[in-house]
DSSP file (Angstrom, degrees, kcal/mol; ACC not computed):
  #  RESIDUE AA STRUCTURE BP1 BP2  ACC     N-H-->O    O-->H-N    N-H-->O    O-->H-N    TCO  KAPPA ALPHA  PHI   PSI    X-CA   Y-CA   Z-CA
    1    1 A X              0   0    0      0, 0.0     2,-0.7     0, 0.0    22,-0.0   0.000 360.0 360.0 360.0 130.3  -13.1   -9.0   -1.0
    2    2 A X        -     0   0    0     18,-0.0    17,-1.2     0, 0.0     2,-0.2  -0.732 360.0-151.1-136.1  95.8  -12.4   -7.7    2.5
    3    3 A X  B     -A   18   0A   0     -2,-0.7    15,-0.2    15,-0.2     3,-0.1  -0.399  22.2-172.8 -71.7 153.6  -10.8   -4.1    2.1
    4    4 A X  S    S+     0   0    0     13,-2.6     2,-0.3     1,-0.3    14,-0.2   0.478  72.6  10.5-109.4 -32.9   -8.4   -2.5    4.5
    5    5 A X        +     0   0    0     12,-1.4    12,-0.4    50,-0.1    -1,-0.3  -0.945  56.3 179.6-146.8 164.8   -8.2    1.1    2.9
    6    6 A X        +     0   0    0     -2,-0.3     2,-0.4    10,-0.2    10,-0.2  -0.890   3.0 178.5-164.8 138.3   -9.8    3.2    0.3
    7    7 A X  B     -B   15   0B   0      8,-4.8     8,-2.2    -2,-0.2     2,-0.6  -0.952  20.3-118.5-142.3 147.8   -9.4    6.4   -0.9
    8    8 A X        -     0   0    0     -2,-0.4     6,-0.1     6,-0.2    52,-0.0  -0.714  13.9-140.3-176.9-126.7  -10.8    8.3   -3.2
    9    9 A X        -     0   0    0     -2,-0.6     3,-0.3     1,-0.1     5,-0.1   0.140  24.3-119.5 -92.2 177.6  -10.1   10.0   -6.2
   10   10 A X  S    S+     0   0    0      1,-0.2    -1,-0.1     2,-0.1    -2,-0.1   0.633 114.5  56.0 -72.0  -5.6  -10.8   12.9   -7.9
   11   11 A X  S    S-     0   0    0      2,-0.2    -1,-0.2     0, 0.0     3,-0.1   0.376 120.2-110.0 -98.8  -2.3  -12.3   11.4  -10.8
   12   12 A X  S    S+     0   0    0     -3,-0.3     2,-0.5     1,-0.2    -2,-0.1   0.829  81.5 126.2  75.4  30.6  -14.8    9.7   -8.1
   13   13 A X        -     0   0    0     19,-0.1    18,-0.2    -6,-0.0    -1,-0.2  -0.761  57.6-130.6-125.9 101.9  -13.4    6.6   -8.6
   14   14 A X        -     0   0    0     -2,-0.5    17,-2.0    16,-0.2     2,-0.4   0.281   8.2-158.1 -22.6 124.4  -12.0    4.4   -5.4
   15   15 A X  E     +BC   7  30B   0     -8,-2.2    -8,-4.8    15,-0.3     2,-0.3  -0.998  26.7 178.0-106.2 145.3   -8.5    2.8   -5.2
   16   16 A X  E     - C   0  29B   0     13,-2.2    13,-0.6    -2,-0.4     2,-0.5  -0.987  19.7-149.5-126.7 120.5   -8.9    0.3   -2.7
   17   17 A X  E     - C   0  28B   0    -12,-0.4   -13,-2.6    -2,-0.3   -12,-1.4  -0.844  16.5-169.1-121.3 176.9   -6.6   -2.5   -1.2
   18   18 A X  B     +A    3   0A   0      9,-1.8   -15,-0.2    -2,-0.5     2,-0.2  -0.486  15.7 139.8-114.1 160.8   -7.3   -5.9    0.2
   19   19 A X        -     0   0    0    -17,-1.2     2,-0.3    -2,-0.2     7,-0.1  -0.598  21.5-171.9 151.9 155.5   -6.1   -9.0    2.1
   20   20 A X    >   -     0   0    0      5,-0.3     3,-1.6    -2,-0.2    34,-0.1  -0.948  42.9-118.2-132.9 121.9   -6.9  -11.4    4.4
   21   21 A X  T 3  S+     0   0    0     -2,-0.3    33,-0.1     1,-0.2    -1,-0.0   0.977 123.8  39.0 -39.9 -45.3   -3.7  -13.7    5.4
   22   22 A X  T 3  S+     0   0    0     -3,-0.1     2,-0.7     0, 0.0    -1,-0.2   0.149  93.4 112.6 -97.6  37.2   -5.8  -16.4    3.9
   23   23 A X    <   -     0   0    0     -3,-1.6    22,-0.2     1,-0.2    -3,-0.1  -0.738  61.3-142.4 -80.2 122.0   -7.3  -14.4    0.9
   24   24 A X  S    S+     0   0    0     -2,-0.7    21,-1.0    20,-0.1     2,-0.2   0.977  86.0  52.2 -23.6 -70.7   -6.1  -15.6   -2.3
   25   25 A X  B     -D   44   0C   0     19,-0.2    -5,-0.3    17,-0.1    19,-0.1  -0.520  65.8-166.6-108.0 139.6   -5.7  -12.3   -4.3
   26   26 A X        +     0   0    0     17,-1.1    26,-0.6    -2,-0.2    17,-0.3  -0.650  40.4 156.7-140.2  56.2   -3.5   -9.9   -2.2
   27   27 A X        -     0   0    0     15,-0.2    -9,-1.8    24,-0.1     2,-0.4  -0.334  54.9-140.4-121.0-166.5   -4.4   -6.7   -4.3
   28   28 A X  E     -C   17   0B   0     13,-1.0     2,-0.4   -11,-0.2   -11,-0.2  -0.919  41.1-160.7-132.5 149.9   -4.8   -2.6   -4.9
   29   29 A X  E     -C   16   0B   0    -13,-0.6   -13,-2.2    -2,-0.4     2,-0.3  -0.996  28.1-141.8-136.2 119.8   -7.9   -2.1   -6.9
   30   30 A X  E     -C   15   0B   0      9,-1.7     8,-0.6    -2,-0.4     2,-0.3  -0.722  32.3-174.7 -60.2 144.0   -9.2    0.7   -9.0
   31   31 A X  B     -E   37   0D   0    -17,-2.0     6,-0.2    -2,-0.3     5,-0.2  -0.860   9.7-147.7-116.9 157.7  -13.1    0.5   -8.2
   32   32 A X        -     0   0    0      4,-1.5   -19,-0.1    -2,-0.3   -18,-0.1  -0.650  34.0 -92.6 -95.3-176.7  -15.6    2.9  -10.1
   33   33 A X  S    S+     0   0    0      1,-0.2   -20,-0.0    -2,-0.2   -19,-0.0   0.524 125.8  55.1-105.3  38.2  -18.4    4.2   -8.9
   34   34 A X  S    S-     0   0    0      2,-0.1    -1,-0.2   -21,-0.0   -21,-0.0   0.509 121.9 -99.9 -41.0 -58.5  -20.7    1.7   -9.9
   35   35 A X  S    S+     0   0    0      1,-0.3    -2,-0.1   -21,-0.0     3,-0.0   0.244  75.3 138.7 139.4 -14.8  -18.3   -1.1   -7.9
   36   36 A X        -     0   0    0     -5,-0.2    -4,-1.5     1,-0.1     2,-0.6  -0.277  59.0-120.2 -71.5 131.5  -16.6   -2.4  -10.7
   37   37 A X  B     +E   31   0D   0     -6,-0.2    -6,-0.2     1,-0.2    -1,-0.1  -0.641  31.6 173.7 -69.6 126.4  -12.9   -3.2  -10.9
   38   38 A X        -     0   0    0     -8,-0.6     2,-0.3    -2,-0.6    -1,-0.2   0.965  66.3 -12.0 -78.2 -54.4  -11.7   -1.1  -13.5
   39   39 A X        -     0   0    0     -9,-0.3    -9,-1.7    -3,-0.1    -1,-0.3  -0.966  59.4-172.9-138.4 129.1   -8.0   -2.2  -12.8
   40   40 A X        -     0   0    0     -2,-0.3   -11,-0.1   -11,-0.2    44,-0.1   0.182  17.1-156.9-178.2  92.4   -5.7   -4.0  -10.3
   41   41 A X        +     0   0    0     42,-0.2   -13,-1.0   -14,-0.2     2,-0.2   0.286  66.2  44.2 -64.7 134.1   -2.4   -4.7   -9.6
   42   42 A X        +     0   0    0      8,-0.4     2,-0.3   -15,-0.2   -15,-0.2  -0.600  40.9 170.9 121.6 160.0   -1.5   -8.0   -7.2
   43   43 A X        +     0   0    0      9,-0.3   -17,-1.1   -17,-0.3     9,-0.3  -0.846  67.1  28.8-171.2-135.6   -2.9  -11.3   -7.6
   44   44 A X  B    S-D   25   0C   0     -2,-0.3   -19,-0.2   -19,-0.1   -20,-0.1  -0.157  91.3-112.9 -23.3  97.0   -1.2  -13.9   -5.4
   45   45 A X        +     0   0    0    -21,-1.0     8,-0.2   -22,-0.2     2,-0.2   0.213  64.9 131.9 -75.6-179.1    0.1  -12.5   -2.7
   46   46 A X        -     0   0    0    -20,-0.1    -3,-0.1     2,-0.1    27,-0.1  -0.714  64.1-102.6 146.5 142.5    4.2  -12.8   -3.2
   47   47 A X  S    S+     0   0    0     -2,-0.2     6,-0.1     5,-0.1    -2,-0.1   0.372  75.4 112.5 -79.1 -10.4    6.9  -10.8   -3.0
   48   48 A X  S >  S-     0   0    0      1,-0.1     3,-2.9     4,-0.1    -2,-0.1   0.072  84.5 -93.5 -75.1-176.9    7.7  -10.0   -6.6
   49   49 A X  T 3  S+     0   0    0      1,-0.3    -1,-0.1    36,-0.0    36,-0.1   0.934 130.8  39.3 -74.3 -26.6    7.5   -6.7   -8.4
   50   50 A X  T 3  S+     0   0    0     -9,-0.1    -8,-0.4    35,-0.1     2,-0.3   0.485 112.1  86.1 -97.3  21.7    3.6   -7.5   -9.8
   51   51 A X    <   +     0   0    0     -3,-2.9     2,-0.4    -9,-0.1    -9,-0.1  -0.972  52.3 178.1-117.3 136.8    3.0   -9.1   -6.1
   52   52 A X        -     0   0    0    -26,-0.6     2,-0.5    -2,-0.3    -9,-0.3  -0.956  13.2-158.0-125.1 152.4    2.0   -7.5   -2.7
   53   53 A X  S    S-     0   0    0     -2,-0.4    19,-1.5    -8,-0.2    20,-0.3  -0.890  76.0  -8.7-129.9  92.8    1.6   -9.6    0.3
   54   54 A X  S    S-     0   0    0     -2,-0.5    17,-1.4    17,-0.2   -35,-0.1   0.794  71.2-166.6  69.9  26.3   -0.6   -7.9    2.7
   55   55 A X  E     +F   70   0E   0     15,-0.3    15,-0.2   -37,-0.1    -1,-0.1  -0.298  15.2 166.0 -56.6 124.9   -1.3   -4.4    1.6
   56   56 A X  E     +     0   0E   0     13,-4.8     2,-0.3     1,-0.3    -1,-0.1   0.725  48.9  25.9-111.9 -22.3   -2.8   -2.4    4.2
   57   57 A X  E     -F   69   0E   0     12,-0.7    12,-1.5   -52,-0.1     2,-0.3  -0.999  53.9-149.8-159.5 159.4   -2.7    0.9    3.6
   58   58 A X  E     +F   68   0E   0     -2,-0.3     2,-0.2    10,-0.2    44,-0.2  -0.918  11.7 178.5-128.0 143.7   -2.6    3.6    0.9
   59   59 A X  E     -F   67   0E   0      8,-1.2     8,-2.8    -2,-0.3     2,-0.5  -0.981  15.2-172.1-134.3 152.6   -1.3    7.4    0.2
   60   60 A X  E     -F   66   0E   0     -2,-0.2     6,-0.2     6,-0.2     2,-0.2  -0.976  12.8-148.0-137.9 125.2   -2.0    8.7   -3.5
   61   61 A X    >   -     0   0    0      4,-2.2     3,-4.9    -2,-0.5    -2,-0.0  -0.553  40.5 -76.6 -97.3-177.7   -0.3   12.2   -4.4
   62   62 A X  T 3  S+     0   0    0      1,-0.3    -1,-0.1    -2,-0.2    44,-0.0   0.767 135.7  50.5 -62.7 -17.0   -1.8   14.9   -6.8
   63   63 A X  T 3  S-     0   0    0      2,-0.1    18,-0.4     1,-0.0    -1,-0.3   0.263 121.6-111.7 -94.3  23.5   -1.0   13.2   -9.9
   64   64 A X    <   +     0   0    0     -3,-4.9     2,-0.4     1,-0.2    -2,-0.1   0.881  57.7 159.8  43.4  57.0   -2.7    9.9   -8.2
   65   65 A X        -     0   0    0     15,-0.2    -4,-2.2    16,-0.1     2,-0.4  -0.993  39.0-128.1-103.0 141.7    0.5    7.8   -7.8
   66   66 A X  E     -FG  60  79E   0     13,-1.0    13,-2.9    -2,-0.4     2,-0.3  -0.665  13.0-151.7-108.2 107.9   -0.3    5.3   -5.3
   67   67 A X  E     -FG  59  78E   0     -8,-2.8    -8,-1.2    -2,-0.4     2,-0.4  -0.479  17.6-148.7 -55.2 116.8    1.7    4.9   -2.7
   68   68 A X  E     -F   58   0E   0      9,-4.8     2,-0.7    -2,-0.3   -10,-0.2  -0.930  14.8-156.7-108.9 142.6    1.7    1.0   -1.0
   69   69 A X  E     -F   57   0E   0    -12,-1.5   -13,-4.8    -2,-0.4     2,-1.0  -0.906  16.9-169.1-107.2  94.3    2.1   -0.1    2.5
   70   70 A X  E >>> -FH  55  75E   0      5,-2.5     4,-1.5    -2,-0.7     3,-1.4  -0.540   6.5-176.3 -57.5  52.2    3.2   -3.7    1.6
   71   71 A X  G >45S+     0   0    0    -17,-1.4     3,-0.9    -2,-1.0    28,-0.5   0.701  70.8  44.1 -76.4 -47.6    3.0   -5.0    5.2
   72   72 A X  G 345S+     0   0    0    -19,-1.5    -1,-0.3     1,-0.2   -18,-0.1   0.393 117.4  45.2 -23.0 -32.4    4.4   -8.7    4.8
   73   73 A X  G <45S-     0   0    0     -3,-1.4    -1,-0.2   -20,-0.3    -2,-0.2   0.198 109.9-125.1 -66.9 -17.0    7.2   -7.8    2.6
   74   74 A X  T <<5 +     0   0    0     -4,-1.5     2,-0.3    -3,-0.9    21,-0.2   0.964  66.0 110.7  56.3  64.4    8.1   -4.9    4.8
   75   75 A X  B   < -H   70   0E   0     -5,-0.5    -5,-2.5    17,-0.1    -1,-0.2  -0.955  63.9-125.4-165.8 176.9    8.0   -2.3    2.0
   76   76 A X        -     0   0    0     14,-0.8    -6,-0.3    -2,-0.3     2,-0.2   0.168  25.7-165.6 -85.9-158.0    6.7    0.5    0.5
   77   77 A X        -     0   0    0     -9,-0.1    -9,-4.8    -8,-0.1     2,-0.4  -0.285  11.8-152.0-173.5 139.7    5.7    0.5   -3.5
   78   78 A X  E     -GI  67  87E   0      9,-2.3     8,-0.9   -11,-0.2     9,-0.7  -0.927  21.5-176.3-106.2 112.3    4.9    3.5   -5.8
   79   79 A X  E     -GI  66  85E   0    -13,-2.9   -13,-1.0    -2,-0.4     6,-0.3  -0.714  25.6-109.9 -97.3 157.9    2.4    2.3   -8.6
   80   80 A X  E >>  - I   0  84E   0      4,-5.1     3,-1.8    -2,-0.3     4,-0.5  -0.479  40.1 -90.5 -76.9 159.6    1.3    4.6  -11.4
   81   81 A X  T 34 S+     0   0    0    -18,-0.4   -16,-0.1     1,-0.3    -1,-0.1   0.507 132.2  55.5 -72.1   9.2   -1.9    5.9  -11.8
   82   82 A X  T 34 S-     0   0    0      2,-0.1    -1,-0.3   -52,-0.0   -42,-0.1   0.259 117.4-114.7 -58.7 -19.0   -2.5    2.7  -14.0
   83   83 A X  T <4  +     0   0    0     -3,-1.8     2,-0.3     1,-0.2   -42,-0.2   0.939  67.9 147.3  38.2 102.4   -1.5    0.7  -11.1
   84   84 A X  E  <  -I   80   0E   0     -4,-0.5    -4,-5.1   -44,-0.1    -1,-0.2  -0.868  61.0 -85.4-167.1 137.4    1.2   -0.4  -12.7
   85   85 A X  E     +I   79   0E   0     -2,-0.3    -6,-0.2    -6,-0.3     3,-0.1  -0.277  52.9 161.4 -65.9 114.7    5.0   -1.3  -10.8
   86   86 A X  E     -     0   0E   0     -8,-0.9     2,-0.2     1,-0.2    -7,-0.2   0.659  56.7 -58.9-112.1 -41.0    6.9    2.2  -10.7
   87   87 A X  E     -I   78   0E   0     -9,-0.7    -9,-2.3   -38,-0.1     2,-1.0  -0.915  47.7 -82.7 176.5 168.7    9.4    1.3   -8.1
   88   88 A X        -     0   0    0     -2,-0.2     3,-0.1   -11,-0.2   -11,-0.0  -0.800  33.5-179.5 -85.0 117.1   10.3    0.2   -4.3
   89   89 A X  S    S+     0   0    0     -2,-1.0    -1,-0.2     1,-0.2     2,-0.1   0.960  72.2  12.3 -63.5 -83.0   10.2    3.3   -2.2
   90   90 A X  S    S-     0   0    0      1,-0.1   -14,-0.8    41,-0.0    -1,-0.2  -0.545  72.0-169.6 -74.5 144.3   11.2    1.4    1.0
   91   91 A X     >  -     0   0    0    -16,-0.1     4,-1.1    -2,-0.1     5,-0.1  -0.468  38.8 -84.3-118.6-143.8   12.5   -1.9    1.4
   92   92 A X  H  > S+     0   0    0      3,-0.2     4,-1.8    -2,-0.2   -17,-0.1   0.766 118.9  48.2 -57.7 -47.2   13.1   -4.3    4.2
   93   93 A X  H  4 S+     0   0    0      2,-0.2    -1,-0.1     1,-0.2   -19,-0.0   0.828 113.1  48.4 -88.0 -14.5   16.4   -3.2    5.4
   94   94 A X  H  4 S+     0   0    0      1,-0.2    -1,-0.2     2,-0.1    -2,-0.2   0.963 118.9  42.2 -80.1 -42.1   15.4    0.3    5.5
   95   95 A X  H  < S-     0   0    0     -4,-1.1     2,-3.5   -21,-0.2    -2,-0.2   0.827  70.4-171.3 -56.8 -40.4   12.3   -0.5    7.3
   96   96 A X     <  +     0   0    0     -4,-1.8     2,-0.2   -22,-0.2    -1,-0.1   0.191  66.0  52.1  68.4 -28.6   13.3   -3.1    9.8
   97   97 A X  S    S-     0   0    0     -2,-3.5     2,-0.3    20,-0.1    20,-0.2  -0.706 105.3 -71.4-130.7-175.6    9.3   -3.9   10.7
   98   98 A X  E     -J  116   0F   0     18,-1.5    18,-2.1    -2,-0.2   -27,-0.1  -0.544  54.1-122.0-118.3  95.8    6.1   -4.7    9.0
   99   99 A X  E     +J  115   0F   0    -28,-0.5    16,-0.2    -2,-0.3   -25,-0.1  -0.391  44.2 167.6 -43.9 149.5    4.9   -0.9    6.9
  100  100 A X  E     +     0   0F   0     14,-1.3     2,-0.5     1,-0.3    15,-0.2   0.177  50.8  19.6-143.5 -46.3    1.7   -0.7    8.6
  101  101 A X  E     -J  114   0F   0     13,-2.0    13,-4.2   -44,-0.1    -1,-0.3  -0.959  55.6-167.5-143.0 165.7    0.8    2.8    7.6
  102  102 A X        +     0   0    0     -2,-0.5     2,-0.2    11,-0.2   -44,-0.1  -0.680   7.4 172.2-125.0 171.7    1.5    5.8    4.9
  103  103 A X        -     0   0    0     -2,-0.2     9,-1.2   -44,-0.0     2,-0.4  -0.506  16.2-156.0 176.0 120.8    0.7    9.2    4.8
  104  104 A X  E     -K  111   0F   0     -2,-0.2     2,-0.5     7,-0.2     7,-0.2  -0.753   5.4-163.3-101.6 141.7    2.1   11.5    2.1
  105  105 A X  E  >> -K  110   0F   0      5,-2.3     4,-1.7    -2,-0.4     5,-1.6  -0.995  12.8-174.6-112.5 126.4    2.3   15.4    2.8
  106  106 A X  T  45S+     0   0    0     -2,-0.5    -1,-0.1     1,-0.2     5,-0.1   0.702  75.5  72.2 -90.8  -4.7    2.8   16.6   -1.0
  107  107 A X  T  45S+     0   0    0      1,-0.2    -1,-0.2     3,-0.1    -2,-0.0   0.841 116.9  21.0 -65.0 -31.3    3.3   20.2    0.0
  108  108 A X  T  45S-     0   0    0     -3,-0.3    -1,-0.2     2,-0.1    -2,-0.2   0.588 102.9-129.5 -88.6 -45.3    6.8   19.0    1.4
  109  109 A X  T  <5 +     0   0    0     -4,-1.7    24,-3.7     1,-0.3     2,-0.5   0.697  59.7 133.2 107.9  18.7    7.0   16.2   -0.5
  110  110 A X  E   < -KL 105 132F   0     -5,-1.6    -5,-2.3    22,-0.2     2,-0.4  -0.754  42.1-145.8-120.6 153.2    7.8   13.6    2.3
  111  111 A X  E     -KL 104 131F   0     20,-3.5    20,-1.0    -2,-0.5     2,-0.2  -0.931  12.4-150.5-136.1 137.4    6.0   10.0    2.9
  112  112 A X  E     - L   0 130F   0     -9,-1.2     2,-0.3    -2,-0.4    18,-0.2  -0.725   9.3-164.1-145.5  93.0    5.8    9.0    6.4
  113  113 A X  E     - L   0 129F   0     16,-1.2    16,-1.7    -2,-0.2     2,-0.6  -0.405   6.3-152.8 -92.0 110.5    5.8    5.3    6.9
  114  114 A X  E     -JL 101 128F   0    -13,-4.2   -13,-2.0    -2,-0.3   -14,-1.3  -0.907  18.9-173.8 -98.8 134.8    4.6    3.8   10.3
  115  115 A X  E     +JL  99 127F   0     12,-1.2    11,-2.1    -2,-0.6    12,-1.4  -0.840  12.7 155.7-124.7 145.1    6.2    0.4   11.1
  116  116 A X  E     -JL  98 125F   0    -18,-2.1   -18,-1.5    -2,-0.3     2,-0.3  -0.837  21.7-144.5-144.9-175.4    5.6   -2.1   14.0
  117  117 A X  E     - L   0 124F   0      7,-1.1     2,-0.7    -2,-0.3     7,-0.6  -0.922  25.6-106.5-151.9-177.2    6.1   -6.0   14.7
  118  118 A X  E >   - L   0 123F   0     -2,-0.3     2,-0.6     5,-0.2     3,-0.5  -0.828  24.4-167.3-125.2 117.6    4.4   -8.5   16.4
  119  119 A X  E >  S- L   0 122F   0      3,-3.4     3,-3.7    -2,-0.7    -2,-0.0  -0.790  79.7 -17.2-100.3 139.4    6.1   -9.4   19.5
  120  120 A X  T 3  S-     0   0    0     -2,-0.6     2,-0.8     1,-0.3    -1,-0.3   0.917 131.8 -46.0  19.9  70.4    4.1  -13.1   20.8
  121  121 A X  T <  S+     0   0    0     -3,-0.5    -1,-0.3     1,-0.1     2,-0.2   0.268 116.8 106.2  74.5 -35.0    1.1  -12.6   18.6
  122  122 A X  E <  S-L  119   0F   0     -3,-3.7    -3,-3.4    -2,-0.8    -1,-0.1  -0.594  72.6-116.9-113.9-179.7    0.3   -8.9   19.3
  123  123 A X  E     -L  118   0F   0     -5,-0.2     2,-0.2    -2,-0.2    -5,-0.2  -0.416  31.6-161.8 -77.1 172.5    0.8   -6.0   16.9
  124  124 A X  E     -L  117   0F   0     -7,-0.6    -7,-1.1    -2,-0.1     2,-0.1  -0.839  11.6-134.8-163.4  98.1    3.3   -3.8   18.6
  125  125 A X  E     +L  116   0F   0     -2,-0.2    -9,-0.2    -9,-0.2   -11,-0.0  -0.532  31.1 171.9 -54.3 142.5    3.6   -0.1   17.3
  126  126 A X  E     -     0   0F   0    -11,-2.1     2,-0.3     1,-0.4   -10,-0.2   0.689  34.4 -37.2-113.2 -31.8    6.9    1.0   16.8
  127  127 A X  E     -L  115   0F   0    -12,-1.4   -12,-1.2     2,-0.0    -1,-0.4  -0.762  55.9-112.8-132.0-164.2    8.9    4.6   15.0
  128  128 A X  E     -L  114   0F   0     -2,-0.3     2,-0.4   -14,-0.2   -14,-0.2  -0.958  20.6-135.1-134.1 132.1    7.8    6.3   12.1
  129  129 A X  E     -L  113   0F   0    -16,-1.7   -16,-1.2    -2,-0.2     2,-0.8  -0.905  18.3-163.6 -85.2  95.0   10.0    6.2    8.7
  130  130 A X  E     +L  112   0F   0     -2,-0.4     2,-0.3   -18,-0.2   -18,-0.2  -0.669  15.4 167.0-111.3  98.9   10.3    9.7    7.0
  131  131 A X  E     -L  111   0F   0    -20,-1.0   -20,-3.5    -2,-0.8     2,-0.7  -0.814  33.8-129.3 -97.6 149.4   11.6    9.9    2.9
  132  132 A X  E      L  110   0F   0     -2,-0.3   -22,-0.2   -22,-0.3   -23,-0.1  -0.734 360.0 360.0 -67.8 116.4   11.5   12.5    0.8
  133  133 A X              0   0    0    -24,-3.7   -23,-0.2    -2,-0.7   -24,-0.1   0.624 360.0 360.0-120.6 360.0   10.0   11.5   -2.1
């Protein structure tokens, strides 16, 4: 498994997610703290609603729904704390680049999506996305 983010919870148990381009499993992971996957949403990476393709980064609000930065699909996705498909926050056309990173402030209530593209091979930051969610 070669995680990209982790955060975690209050219950002291990680969600984590993963990828490699050439990784099989393209997933978001409950861990305990033990190690164990408890839970985890993804399997082949893929574009459908039980698929992520590059997840890179994670924002979880107080009731631990988990915020995705889908970076290969160029979207966002909110899973429950269950990890289970709640809905597309962002898609493609609202995004225009590759979600790279999230950060939720819940006090406001606003998710704040940085997006970039890879101009000849390197990453290339470019804006920042802000919904109220």
């Amino acid at each position: 498994m070669s995680p990209r983010h982790t955060i975690q919870l209050s219950s002291g148990e990680f969600v984590v997610c993963h990828r490699i381009t050439d990784d099989l499993l393209h997933r978001v992971c409950l861990i305990d703290s033990n190690g164990h996957v408890v839970k985890s949403y993804g399997g082949p990476k893929g574009s459908g609603t039980q698929q992520v393709n590059v997840p890179v980064h994670l924002a979880v609000d107080r009731n631990e729904f988990v915020f995705v930065a889908d970076a290969n699909n160029y979207r966002v996705l909110l899973l429950s704390p269950a990890l289970t498909f709640v809905r597309k926050v962002l898609s493609r056309e609202q995004l225009g680049w590759r979600s790279c990173r999230v950060r939720l402030d819940s006090d406001i209530r606003r998710l704040y999506v940085a997006v970039g593209k890879n101009d000849s091979g390197q990453f290339v930051a470019g804006r920042v996305v802000v919904v109220s969610v």
